[in-house]
C-alpha positions, 0 to 999 in steps of 0.5 A: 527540455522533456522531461521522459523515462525510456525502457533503457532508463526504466531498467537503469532505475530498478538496477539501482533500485536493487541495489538499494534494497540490498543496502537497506537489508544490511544497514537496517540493523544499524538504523534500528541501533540508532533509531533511539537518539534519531527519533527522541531529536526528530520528533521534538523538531517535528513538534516545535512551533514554526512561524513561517513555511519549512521549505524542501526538495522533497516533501513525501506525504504517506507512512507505508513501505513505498512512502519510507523507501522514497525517504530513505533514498531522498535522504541518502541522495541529501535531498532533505526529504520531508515526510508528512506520516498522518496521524489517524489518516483514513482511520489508520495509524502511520504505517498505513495498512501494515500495522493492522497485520500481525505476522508478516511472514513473507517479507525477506529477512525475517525467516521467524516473521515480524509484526507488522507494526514493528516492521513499519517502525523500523522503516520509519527508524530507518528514515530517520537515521538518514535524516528525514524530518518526519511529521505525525500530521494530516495533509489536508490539501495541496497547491499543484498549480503553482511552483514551488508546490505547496503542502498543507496540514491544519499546522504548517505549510511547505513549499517543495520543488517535488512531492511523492505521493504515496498516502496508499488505498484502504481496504473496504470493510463491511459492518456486521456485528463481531466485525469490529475491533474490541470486546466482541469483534474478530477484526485480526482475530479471524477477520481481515481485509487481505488474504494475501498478508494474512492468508498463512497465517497458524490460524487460518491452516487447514481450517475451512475459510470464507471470502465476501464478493464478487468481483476479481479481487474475490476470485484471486483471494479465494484461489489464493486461499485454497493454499492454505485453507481446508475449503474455501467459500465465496459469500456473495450477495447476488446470483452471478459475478461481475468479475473477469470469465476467466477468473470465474472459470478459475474459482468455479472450477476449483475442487476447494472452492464452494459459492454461497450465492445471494447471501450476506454476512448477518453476524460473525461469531467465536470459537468457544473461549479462543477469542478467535472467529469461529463462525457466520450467520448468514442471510439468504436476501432472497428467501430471508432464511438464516444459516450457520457457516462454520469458519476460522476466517473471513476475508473482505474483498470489496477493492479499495478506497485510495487515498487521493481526496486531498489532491482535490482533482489537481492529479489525473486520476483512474475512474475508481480514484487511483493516481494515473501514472505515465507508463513505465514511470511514477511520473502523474499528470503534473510535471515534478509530482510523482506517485507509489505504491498503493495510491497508484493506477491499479492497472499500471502496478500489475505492469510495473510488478511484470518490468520488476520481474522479468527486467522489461515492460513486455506484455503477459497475459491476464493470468500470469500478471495474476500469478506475478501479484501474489508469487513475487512479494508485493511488499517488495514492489512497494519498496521498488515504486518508492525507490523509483519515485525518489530516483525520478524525483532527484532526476527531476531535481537536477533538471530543473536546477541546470535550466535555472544555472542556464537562465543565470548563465544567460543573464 
């Protein structure tokens, strides 16, 4: 039997999604009501000492918005989902990038905004209370060439009939002093590595704001930036980009938006007693000259990382580490392993965010995919991927299991 996912098919899993996201909006109260008795039986399950390997349908590995979704959904459909949270995994803790923003404002439901973490607590409650059995451990390698998978941290071991990969992609940071967290660093005080969560931000309103490279990334952070900020900088090492011409043309030809060239940031500096950013030193590479620029903040745009060295090649993945998916689908290169959100071929998150919109995978040109990134709310997109990889997921399940009902059948 083949195993596909057709246009018709794509429209039926976002329908189904949508109504999914509906119900999480009205059962999170309750989750939240119940999480207390949930998490105390959970957790002290996740800690006991197991002997032999925990057997599952399905086994999520990741802690965001797409990883819960994909266990809300399993769990509900009573797959028994397994979900591995990490526990300091690429120097986040579980939640992944969330619970290193402060206010999350444009996330539906919460007009007064909510804390990141507290967002992604929520979530995890919310897993709970449909009855995934969450472990704060690392997955550190997996078995994709034989069936069932395996999935492995330095404690315990599982074998799934179907795995959802959804451990995300890190932001790149650079390394200056006052870059850090702590005593004497901006790091969400002022610094940040995504405008597009942080951007609106009080602190950052009509206050002159700063950017670092080059790239497209660079460019759309800026333009997005000059919503809010007062001006905007793009500090860039070099003397030209490397990003697109046409979001060159973009931020070149913005009113808001000055280019610092053949600069790096040396130092970043507070705002008197604030313990707020307050401003940079930079460094001309060229010259060796020192300046001040007088900002409130700074946002890395130097891509991401993803999160995919534990597959050890065992997925197709992108030339700069993303998984590749099959298009209109979360399906990876081997059948019965599915992937969300962040991890995911960057190429194929802005298609599926255009089939998200306008209920169809149709061509758009460059800019507006752009537009769609930032107007329609990506966090959004992240609990869609996630839905879908649970619905492909329980799909795959149920073909499986009547091929193995035939095979019996025939014996």
């Amino acid at each position: 039997m083949t195993y596909s996912t057709t246009p018709t098919k794509l429209k039926s899993l976002f329908s189904k999604a949508r109504s999914f996201l509906r119900l999480a909006t009205t059962t999170s109260s309750a989750a939240t009501a119940a999480a207390s008795l949930s998490t105390s039986t959970t957790t002290s399950s996740a800690m006991d000492d197991i002997s032999s390997s925990l057997k599952t349908k399905v086994c999520i590995i990741g802690s965001g918005p797409a990883a819960h979704t994909a266990a809300i959904y399993a769990a509900r459909a009573e797959l028994k989902p397994i979900l591995f949270e990490g526990w300091m995994a690429n120097d986040i803790a579980p939640g992944g990038q969330l619970t290193t923003t402060t206010d999350v404002e444009n996330f539906p439901g919460f007009p007064d905004g909510i804390l990141g973490l507290e967002l992604m607590d929520r979530c995890r409650n919310q897993s709970l209370r449909f009855g995934t059995e969450i472990f704060t451990e690392t997955v550190t390698k997996v078995d994709f060439k034989s069936f069932p998978f395996k999935v492995f941290t330095d404690s315990k071991s599982v074998l799934a009939d179907s795995v959802i990969v959804a451990t995300g992609a890190v932001a790149k940071r650079l390394e200056f002093t006052g870059s850090r967290d702590g005593p004497g660093g901006f790091w969400n005080r002022g610094i940040s590595a995504c405008a597009v969560c942080d951007g609106a931000a009080p602190i950052f309103r009509n206050k002159p704001l700063a950017v670092i490279g080059g790239g497209d990334s660079a460019m759309e952070e800026a333009n997005f930036l000059t919503k809010y900020g007062s001006k905007v900088y793009i500090i860039h090492r070099r003397d030209s980009f490397r990003a697109s011409k046409i979001m060159q043309n973009r931020a070149l030809t913005n009113p808001k938006i000055d280019v610092i060239w053949n600069s790096v940031v040396e130092e970043a500096y507070g705002d008197g007693e604030k313990g707020v950013l307050g401003g940079l030193k930079l460094k001309n590479v060229m010259t060796g000259e020192v300046s001040d620029l007088k900002v409130s903040g700074l946002f890395f745009a130097i891509g991401h990382e993803p999160a995919t060295k534990f597959l050890d090649g065992q997925l197709e993945l992108h030339s700069d580490g993303y998984v590749v998916t099959k298009p209109g689908t979360t399906q990876t290169s081997v059948r019965g392993v599915f992937a969300a959100g962040d991890v995911q071929d960057k190429k194929y998150r802005q298609a599926i965010t255009a089939a998200g919109t306008a209920d169809g995978m149709h061509k758009i040109e460059h800019q507006n995919l752009i537009d769609l990134h930032y107007s329609h709310n990506w966090y959004m997109l992240k609990l869609f991927l996630g839905c879908m990889a649970a619905l492909e997921a329980e799909h795959y399940l149920q073909e499986i299991g009547s091929q193995e009902d035939k095979s019996e059948s025939s014996l």
